[in-house]
C-alpha positions as CSV (number, residue, x, y, z in Angstrom):
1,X,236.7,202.6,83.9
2,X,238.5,199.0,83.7
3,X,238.1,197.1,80.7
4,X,237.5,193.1,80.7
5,X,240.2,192.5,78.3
6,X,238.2,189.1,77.2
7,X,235.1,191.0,77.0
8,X,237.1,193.7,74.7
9,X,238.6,190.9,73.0
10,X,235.2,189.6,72.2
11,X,234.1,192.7,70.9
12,X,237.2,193.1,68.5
13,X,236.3,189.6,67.3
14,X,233.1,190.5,66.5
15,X,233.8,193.4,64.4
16,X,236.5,191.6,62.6
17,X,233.7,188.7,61.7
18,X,231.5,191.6,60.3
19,X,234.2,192.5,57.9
20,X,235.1,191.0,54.6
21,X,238.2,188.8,54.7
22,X,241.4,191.2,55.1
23,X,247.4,192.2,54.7
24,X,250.6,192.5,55.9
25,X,250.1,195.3,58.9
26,X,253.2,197.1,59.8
27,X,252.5,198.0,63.2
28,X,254.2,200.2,65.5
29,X,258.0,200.1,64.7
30,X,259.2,201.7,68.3
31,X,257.1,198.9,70.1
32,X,257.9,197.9,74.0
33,X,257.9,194.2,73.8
34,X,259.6,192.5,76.3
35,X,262.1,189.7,75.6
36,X,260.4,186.3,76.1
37,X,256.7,188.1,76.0
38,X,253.7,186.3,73.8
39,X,250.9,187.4,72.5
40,X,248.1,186.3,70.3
41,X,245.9,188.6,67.8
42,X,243.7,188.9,65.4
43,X,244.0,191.3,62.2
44,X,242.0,192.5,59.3
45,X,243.4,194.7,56.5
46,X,242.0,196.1,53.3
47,X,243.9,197.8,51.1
48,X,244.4,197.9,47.0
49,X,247.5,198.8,44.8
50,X,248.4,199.0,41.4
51,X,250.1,196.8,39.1
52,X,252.3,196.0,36.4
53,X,250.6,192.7,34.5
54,X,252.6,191.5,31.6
55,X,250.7,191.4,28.8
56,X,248.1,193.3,29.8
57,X,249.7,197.0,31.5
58,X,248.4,198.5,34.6
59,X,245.7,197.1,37.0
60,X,244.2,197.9,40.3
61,X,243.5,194.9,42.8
62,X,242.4,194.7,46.3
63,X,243.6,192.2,48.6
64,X,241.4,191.7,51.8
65,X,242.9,189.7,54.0
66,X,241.8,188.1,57.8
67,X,243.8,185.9,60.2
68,X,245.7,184.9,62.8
69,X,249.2,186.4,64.6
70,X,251.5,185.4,67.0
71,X,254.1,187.4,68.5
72,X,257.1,187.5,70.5
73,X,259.9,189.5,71.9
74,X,263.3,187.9,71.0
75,X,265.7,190.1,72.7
76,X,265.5,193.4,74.5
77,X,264.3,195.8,71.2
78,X,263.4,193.3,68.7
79,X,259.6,191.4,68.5
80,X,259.3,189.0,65.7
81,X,255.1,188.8,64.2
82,X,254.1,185.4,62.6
83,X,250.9,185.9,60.9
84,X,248.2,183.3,58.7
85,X,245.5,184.7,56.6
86,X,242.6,184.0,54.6
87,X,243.3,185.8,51.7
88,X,241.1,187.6,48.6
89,X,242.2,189.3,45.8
90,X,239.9,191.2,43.5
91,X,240.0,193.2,40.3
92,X,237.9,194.0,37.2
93,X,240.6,192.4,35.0
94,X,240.0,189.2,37.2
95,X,236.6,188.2,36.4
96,X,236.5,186.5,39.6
97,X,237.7,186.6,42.9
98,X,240.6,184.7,43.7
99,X,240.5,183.0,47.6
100,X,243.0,181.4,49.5
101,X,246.3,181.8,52.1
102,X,249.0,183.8,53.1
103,X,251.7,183.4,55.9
104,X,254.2,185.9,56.8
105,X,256.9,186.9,59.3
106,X,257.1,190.5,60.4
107,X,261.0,191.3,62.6
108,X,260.6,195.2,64.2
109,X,263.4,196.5,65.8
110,X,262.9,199.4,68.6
111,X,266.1,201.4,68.1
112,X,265.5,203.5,71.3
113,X,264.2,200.7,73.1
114,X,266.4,201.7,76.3
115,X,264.6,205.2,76.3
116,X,260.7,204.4,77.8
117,X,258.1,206.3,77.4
118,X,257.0,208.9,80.1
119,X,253.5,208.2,80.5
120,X,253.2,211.7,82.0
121,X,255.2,213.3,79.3
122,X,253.5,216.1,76.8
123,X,252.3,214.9,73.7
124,X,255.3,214.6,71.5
125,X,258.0,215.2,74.2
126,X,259.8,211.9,72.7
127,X,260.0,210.3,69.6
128,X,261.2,206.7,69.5
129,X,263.0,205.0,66.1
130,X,262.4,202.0,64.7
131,X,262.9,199.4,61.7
132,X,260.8,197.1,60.4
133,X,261.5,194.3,57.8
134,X,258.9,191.3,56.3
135,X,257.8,189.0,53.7
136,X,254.5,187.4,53.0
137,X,253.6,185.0,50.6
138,X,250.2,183.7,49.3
139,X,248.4,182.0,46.6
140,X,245.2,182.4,45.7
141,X,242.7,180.7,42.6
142,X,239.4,181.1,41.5
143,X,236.5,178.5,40.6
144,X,237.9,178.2,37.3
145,X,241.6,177.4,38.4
146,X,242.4,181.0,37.5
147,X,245.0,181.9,40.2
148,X,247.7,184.4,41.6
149,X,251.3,183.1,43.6
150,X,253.0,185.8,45.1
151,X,255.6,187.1,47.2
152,X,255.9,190.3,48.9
153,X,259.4,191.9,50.7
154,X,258.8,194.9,53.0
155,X,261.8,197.8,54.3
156,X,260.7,200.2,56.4
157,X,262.0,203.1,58.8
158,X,259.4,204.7,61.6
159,X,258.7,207.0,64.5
160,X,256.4,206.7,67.8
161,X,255.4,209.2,70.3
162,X,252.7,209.6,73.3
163,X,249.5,211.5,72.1
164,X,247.9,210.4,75.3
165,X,248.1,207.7,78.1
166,X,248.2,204.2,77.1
167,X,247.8,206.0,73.6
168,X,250.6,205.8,71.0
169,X,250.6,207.5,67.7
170,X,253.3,205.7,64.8
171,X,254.1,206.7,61.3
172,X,256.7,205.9,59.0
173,X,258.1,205.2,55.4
174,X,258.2,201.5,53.6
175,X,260.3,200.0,50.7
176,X,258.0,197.1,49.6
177,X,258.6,195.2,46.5
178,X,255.5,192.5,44.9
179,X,256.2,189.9,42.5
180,X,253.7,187.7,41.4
181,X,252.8,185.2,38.7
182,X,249.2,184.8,37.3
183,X,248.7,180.9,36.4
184,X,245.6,178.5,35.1
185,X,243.6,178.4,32.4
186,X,244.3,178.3,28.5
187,X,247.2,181.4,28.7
188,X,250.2,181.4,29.5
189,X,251.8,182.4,32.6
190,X,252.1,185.9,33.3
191,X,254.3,187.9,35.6
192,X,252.4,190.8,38.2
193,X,254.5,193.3,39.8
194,X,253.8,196.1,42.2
195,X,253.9,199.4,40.4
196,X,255.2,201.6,43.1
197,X,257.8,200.5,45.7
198,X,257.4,203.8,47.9
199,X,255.1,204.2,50.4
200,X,254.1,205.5,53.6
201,X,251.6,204.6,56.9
202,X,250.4,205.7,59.6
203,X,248.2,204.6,63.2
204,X,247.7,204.7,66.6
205,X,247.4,201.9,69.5
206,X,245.6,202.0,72.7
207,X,246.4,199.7,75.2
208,X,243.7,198.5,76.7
209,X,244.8,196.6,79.5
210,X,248.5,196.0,80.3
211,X,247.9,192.7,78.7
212,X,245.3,194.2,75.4
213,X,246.4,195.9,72.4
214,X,244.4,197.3,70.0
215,X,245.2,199.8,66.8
216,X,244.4,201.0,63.4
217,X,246.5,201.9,60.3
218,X,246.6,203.6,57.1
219,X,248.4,202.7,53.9
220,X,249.2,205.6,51.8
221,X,250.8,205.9,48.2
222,X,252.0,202.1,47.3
223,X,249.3,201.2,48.2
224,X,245.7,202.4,49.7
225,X,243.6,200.9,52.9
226,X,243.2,200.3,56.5
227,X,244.2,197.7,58.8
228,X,242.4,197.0,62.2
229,X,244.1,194.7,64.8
230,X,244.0,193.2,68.0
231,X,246.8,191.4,70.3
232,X,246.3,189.6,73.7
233,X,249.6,188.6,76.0
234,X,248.6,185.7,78.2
């Protein structure tokens, strides 16, 4: 059956407006961008972590963010990812929630990227490697002028294989390191940082239509969500 990728894309847009606002989404480190290709997406992620808050010890927050991306293939192997997001961070030792943006830039590196798929191959008859390496920041306040700055570095290392055709599956291991700074109000400043630095994820992407990409992913152990996303090439 062939998709309408606009109708898809519809579809995709739909959902994501359903959803509250949504992070940084690693994506498939052993991609097949093309040098010189475009694309523009949608994403939604969801995900909380804990934290060290001076003053005040450990503290779980969610971030939920929802935005924009654009992406391009630089050189043969390497796709840069720009993304803007609505962002909002919650917590019990917020009081409220905190809204506002984040930017980030997301380079992935396909080390094997002169080894293509076999879209006929068995499911895991090749594994690709990849790299991946990003930073976000945000800022984010509340109605009282209670608020949260923040910057976030991310390392990773990851695999892709064929489970089907026009289905990829992608895992891998991150380095990600949070520092914040909690402002406003009558206390001081405080610092926030991200209690663990290790973690892992995992997803799979369909592609639609040679010029549609959709896929999901799991954050495990730094911290714990989803992400959904969506990319179009013109």
């Amino acid at each position: 059956m062939r998709i309408n990728p606009w109708a898809a894309f519809g579809i995709i847009l739909t959902i994501f407006g359903a959803q509250p606002a949504s992070a940084v989404t690693y994506r498939n480190p052993a991609h097949d961008v093309a040098p010189g290709r475009m694309s523009f997406g949608l994403g939604l992620e969801d995900q909380e972590r804990t934290f060290d808050v001076e003053r005040s010890g450990e503290s779980d927050r969610g971030f939920s963010l929802f935005g924009l991306s654009f992406g391009y293939g630089l050189v043969p192997g390497v796709a840069l990812d720009a993304t803007l997001n609505s962002v909002s961070i919650s917590g019990e030792t917020l009081g409220r929630d905190q809204t506002g943006l984040e930017a980030g830039l997301l380079l992935r590196w396909n080390l094997d990227a002169d080894t293509p798929l076999n879209p006929d191959g068995d499911t895991f008859s090749q594994f690709r490697k990849g790299v991946l390496a990003g930073i976000r920041l945000g800022d984010a306040e509340d109605e009282g002028g209670l608020g949260t700055g923040y910057v976030q570095y991310d390392l990773g290392f990851g695999v892709g294989t064929p489970l089907i055709r026009q289905v990829q599956l992608y895992a891998g291991g991150v380095l990600s390191l949070f520092e914040g700074t909690g402002k406003g109000g009558t206390i001081p400043d405080y610092d926030v940082y991200g209690a663990s630095m290790l973690g892992a994820f995992a997803g799979v992407e369909y592609q639609a239509q040679p010029n549609l990409l959709v896929g999901a992913e799991l954050h495990l152990i730094h911290e714990w969500g989803f992400a959904i996303y969506a990319q179009y090439s013109p």
